[in-house]
C-alpha positions in Angstrom: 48.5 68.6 166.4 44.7 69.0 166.0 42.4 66.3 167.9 40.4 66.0 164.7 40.2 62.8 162.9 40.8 64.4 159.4 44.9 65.4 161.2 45.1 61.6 161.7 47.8 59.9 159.4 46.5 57.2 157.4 47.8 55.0 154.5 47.1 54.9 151.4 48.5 52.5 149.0 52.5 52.3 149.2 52.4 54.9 151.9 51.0 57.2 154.8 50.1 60.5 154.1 49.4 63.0 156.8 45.7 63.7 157.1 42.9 63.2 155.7 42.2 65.7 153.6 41.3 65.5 149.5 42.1 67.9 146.6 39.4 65.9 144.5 39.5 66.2 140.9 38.0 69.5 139.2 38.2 70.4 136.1 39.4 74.5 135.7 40.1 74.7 131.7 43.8 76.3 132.2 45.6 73.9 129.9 47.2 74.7 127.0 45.0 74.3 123.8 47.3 71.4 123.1 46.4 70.1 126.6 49.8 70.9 128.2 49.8 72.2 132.0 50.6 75.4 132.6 52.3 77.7 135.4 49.4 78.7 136.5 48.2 75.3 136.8 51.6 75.0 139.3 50.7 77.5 141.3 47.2 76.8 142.0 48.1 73.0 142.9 51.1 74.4 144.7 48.6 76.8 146.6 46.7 73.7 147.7 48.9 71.3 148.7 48.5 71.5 152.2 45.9 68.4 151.2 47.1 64.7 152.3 45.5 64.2 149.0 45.4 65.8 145.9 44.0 64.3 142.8 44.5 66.4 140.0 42.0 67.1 137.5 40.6 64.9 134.7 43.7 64.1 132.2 42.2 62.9 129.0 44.4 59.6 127.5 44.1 60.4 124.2 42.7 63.4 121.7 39.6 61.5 121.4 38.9 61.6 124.7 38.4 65.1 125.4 34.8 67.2 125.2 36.1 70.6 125.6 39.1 73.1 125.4 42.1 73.5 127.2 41.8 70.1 129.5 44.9 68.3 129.7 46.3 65.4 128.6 49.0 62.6 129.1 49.9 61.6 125.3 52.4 63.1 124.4 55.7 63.9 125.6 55.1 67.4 125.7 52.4 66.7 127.9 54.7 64.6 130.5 57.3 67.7 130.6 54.6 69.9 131.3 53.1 68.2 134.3 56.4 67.6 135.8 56.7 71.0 137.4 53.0 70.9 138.3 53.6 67.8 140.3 56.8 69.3 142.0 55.0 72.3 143.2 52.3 70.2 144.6 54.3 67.4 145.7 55.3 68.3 149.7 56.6 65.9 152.7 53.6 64.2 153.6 51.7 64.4 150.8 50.7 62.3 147.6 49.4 63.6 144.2 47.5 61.6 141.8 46.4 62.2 138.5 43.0 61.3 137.2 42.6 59.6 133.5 39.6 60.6 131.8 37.6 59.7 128.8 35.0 61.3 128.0 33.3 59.0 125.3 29.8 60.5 124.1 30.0 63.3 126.2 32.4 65.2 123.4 31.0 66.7 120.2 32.4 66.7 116.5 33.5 70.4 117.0 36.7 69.0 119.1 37.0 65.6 117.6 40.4 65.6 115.6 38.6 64.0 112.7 35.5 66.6 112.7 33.3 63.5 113.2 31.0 62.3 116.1 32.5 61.3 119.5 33.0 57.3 119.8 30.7 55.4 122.4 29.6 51.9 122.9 26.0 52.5 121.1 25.0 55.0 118.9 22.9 56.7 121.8 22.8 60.5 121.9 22.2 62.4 125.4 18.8 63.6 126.0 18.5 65.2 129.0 21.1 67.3 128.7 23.0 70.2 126.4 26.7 70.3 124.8 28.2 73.2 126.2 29.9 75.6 123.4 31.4 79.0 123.3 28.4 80.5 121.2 25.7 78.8 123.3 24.0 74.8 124.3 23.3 72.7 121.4 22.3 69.6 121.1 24.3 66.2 121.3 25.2 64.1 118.6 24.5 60.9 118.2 27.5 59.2 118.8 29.9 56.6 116.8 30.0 52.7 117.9 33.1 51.8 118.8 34.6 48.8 117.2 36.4 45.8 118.9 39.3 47.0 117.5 38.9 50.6 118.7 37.8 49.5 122.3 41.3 47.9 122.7 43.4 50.9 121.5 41.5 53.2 124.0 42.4 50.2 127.0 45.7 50.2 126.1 45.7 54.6 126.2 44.9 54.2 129.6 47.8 52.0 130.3 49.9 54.3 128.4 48.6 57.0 130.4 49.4 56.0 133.7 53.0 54.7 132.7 53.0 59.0 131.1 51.9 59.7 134.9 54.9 58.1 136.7 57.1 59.7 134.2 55.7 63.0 134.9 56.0 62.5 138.9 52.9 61.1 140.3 52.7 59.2 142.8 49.6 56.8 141.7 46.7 57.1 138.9 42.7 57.3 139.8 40.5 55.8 136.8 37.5 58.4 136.3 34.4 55.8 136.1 32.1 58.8 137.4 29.6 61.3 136.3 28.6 59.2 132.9 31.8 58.9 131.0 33.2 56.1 128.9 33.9 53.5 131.9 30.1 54.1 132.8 28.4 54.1 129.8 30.0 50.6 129.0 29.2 50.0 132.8 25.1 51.8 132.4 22.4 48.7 130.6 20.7 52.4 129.6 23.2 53.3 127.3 25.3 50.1 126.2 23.0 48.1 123.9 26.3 46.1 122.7 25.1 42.6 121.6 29.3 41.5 121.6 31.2 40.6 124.8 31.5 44.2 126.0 27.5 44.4 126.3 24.2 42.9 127.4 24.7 40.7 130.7 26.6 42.4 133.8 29.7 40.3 133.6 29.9 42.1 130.3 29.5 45.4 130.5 32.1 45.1 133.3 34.8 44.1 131.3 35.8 47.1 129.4 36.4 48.9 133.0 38.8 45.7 134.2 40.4 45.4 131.2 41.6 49.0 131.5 42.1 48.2 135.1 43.9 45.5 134.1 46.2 47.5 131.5 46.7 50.4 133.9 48.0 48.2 136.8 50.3 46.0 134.1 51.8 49.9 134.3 51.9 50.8 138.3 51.7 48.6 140.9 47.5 48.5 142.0 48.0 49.9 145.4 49.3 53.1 143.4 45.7 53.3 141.2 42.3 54.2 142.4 39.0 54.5 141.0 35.5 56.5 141.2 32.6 56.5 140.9 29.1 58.3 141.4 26.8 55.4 141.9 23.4 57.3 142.6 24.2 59.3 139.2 22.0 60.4 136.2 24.2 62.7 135.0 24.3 62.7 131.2 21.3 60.2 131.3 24.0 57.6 133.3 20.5 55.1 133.5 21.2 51.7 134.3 18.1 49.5 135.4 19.6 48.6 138.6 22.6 50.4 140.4 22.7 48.9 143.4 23.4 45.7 141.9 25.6 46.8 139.5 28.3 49.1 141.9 28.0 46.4 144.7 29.0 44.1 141.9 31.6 46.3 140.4 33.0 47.5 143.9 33.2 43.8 145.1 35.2 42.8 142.1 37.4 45.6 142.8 38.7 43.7 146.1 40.4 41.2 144.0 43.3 44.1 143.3 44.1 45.8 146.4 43.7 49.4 144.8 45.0 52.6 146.5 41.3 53.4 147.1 37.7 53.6 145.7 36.4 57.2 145.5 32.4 57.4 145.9 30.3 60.5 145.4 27.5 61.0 146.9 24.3 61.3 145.9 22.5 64.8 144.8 25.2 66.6 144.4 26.8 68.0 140.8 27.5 65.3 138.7 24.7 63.8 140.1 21.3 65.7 139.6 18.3 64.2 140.5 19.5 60.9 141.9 18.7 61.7 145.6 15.1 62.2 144.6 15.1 59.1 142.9 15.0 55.4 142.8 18.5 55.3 142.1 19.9 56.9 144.9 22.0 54.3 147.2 23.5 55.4 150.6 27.5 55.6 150.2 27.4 53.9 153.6 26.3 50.9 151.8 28.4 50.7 149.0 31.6 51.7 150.7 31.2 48.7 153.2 31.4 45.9 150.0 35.1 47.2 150.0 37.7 45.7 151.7 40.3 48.8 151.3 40.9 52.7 151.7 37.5 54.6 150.8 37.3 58.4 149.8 33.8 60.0 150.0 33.7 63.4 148.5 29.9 65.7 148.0 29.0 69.1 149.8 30.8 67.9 152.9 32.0 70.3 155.3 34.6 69.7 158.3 31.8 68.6 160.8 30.4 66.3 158.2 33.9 65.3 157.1 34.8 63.8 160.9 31.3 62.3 161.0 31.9 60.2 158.1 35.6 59.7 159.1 34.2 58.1 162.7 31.5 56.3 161.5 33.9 54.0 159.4 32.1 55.3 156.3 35.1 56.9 154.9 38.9 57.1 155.3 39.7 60.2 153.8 37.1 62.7 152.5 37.3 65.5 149.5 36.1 69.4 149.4 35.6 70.1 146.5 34.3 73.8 146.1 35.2 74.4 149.8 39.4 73.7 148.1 38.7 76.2 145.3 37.4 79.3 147.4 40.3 78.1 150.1 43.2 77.6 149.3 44.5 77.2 152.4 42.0 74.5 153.5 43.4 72.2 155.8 45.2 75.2 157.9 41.4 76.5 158.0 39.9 73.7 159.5 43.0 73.1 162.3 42.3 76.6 163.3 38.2 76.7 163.3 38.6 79.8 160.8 36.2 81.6 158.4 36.3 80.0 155.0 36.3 82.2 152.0 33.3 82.0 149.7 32.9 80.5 146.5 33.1 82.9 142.9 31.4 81.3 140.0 33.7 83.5 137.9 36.5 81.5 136.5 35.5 78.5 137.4 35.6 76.9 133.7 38.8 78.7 131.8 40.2 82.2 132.0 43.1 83.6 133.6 43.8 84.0 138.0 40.7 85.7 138.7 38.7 82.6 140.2 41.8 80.5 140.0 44.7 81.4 142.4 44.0 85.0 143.2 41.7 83.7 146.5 43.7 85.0 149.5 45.3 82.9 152.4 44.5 83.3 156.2 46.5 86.5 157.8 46.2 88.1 161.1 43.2 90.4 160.2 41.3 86.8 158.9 41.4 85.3 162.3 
């Protein structure tokens, strides 16, 4: 057994896991174009499930929810049947796998919407600072539709509907994507929720679209299997709220009241979060991490020095590579060892076939 902290056991939730090592979400585009997983899908988790940890990629909750091709989904039946073998492969002794639920709100464009029209947000406010991403080129957002009362409790109750699809399909808990400027945050951001109903205008809320789904998603699994991120230092998307610090210590504080697997924090100035470390808005993960009171992942250009850092400090419990997982697939067996790590293609990285996917190789003799 390796002396570092990140080969320490810890709990999390309804059980231990092994180390402390994170698969963190990351969207790869391999889906189906129905939003089904796929073998390859199973054999890239399966490649990495050496994690203690792995949270598989955003999973939208309903065809609304998605911005771009081939992500997938947990909907439809189809959908469960397809996971299930994913999870298996990437289910070992020791290990949990979670599935992250996603809405993407604004972020989508007409051009995927299954009614051809605008995405749905909680104010008809289009992105700025940023471009839609299609297969002929950028364009520009479109301003998106106000969602109804009626329409803000259908999507809750997706997300409920989601996580029950997730224990169907294997997983062991559900993580509630309230990162990088997606639904949950834009109700959560006073910079893009100009509601004057009770999902907008004070804090208290603007908070209560993310509890009510919180609420709906644990009347599903038991809290201690459901976990949450964020990226509190994040402009991504124009994510602009007048006061962050305030709001996440608000938010994360709540959060006690449900003993959650965990809370997942990114950290600032990394992507997904842009220019927040240059800014104002940027807000030590030390600090928000201490308002609460249960497991905390940190995950943002860490390496494994900076990983056991964090780990010792008390700052974090368990902490996610991101890019460092793609390029290695053989991560954690890396880092016991002290070997090289692999480096990072861009190819591949949204959609395509193995190449930038699961064709990165594994340590051998000639490696070490």
């Amino acid at each position: 057994m390796s002396d570092s902290r990140l080969f320490h056991p810890v709990r999390l939730g309804d059980r231990h896991i092994e180390n402390r090592i994170v698969l963190p979400p990351l969207t790869r585009s391999r889906a189906t174009s129905d939003g089904s997983a796929t073998e390859l899908m199973r054999e890239y988790y399966a490649q990495r499930s050496g994690a203690g940890l792995i949270i598989a990629e955003g999973t939208v909750v309903t065809p609304q929810a998605s911005a771009y091709a081939n992500v997938p989904g947990l909907f439809t039946d189809e959908q469960i049947n397809a996971w299930r073998p994913v999870v298996e492969a990437s289910n070992r002794e020791g290990n949990a796998v979670y599935c992250q639920l996603w809405h993407v709100g604004r972020q989508s464009h007409s051009s995927v919407q299954p009614d051809g029209l605008p995405p749905q947000a909680p104010s008809p406010v289009a992105i700025k600072g940023f471009s839609y991403r299609t297969p002929e080129g950028r364009i520009p957002y479109e301003t998106p539709r106000e969602l109804t009362t009626e329409q803000i409790k259908e999507i809750v109750q997706a997300f409920g509907t989601a996580a029950a699809n997730a224990a169907k399909a294997g997983f062991d808990g559900v993580e509630l994507h309230g990162a990088n400027g997606y639904l949950i945050e834009q109700f959560l951001d006073d910079g893009i929720n100009f509601r004057t109903d009770e999902y907008g205008g004070s804090l208290e809320n603007r908070m209560r679209f993310l509890f009510e789904v919180l609420d709906a998603v644990t009347e599903q699994l038991p809290a201690n299997k459901v976990g949450i991120r964020f990226s509190p230092s994040s402009d991504w998307m124009d994510a602009i709220d007048s006061d962050k610090r305030t709001l996440f210590s608000t938010v994360i504080r709540r959060l006690n009241s449900y003993s959650l697997a965990y809370l997942h924090l990114v950290e600032p100035g990394i992507a997904g979060a842009t220019n927040a470390a240059k800014s104002d808005n940027s807000i030590p993960t030390k600090e928000l991490a201490a308002h609460f009171d249960g497991t905390v992942i940190v995950t943002g250009g860490h390496d494994k020095e900076s990983a056991e850092e964090l780990i010792k400090s008390g700052v974090a419990d368990l902490v996610g590579f991101g890019r460092l997982f793609i390029s290695n697939p053989d991560l954690p067996e890396r880092f016991r060892l002290n070997a090289p790590l692999a480096e990072l293609n861009s190819h591949g990285l949204y959609g395509g076939t193995e190449r930038g996917y699961t064709d990165y190789p594994r340590l051998d003799s000639r490696t070490l």
